[in-house]
C-alpha positions as CSV (number, residue, x, y, z in Angstrom):
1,X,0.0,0.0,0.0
2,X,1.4,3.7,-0.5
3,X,1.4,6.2,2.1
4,X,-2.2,7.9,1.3
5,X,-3.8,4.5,1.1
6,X,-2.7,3.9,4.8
7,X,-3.2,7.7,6.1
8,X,-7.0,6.8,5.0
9,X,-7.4,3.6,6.5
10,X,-6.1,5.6,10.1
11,X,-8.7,7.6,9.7
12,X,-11.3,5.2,10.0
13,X,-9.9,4.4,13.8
14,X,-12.3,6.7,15.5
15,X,-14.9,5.9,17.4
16,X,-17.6,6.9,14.9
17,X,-15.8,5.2,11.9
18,X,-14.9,2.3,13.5
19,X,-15.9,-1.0,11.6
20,X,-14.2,-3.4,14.5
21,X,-16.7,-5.5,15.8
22,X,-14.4,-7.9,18.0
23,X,-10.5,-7.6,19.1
24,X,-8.7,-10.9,20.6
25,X,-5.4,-11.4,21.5
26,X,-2.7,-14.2,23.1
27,X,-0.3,-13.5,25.7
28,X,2.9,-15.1,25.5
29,X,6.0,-16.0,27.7
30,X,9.7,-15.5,26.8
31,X,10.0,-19.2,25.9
32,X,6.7,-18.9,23.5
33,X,4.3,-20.6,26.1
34,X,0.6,-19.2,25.6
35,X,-0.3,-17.9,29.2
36,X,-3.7,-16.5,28.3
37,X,-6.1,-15.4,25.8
38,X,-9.1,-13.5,24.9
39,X,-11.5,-12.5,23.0
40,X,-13.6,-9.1,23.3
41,X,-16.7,-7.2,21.9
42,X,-14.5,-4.1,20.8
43,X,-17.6,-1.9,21.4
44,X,-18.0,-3.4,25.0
45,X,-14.6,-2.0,26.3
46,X,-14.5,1.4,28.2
47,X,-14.0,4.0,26.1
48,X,-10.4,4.8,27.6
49,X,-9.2,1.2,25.9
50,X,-10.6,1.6,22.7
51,X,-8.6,4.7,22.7
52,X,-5.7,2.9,23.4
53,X,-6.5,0.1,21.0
54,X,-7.2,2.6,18.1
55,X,-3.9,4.1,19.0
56,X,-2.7,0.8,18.4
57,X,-3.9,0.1,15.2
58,X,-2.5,3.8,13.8
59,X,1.0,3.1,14.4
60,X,0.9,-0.6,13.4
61,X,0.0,1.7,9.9
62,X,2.9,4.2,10.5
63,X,6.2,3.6,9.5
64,X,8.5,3.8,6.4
65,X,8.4,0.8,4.4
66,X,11.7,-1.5,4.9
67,X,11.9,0.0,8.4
68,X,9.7,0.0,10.6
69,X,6.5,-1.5,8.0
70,X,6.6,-4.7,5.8
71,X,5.7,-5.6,2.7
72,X,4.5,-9.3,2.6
73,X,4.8,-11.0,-0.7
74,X,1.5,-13.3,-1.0
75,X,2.9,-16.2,-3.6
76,X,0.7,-18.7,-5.7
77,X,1.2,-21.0,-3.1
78,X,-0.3,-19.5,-0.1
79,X,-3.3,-18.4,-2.6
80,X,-3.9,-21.9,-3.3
81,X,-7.1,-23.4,-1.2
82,X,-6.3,-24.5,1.8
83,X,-3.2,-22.1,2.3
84,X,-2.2,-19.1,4.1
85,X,-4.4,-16.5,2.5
86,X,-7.4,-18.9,2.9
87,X,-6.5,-19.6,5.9
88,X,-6.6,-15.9,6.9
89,X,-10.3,-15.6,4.8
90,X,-11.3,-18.0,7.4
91,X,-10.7,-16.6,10.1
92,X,-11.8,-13.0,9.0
93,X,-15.5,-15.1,7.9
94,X,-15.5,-16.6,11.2
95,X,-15.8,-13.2,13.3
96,X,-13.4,-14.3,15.7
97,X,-15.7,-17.0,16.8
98,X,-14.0,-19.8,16.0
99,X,-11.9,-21.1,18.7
100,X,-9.9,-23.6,17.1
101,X,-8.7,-21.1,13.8
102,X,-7.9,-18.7,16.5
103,X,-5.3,-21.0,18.1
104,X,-4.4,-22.0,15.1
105,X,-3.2,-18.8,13.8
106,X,-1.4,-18.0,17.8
107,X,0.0,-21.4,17.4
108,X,1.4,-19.9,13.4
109,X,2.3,-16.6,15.1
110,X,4.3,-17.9,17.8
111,X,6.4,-20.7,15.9
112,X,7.2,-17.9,13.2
């Protein structure tokens, strides 16, 4: 994505805009041991988290590209069915409700 694309999408990080339904996360030890996770209605939170979560989600968008942002090459391969980018469909489709693709995709994050 270029630079305007991504100054857009932080715009949408605001309370009114916001399209997040859910948020859930994984906490993890130093040897890569899950010690707890969750899952939230993002709406739910008090509104002094979601500001901190929307804060968050801006600077995961800031940053020059090579530095401190990422460009992720998709191949063929992860397109394929069954691969990463359908893996990642899945788990978008399922809302966050599916507790087995979400430890699936800590389990991927972690051993990564």
């Amino acid at each position: 994505m270029i630079k305007s694309e991504l100054s857009e999408i932080k715009k949408l990080y605001t309370p009114k805009n916001c399209s997040v339904t859910r948020i859930a996360g994984c906490y993890v030890d130093g040897e890569k041991n899950k010690k707890a996770a969750f899952v939230k209605t993002f709406h739910s939170l008090p509104e002094e988290e979601t500001y901190k979560y929307f804060d968050i989600f801006r600077k995961a968008l800031s940053g020059t590209v090579g530095k401190n942002s990422l460009t992720l090459d998709i191949t063929n391969e992860a397109e394929k069915e069954g691969g990463q980018q359908d893996f990642l469909l899945k788990l978008r489709d399922s809302a966050l409700q599916d507790e087995e693709l979400l430890d699936d995709y800590y389990n991927r994050i972690i051993s990564s």
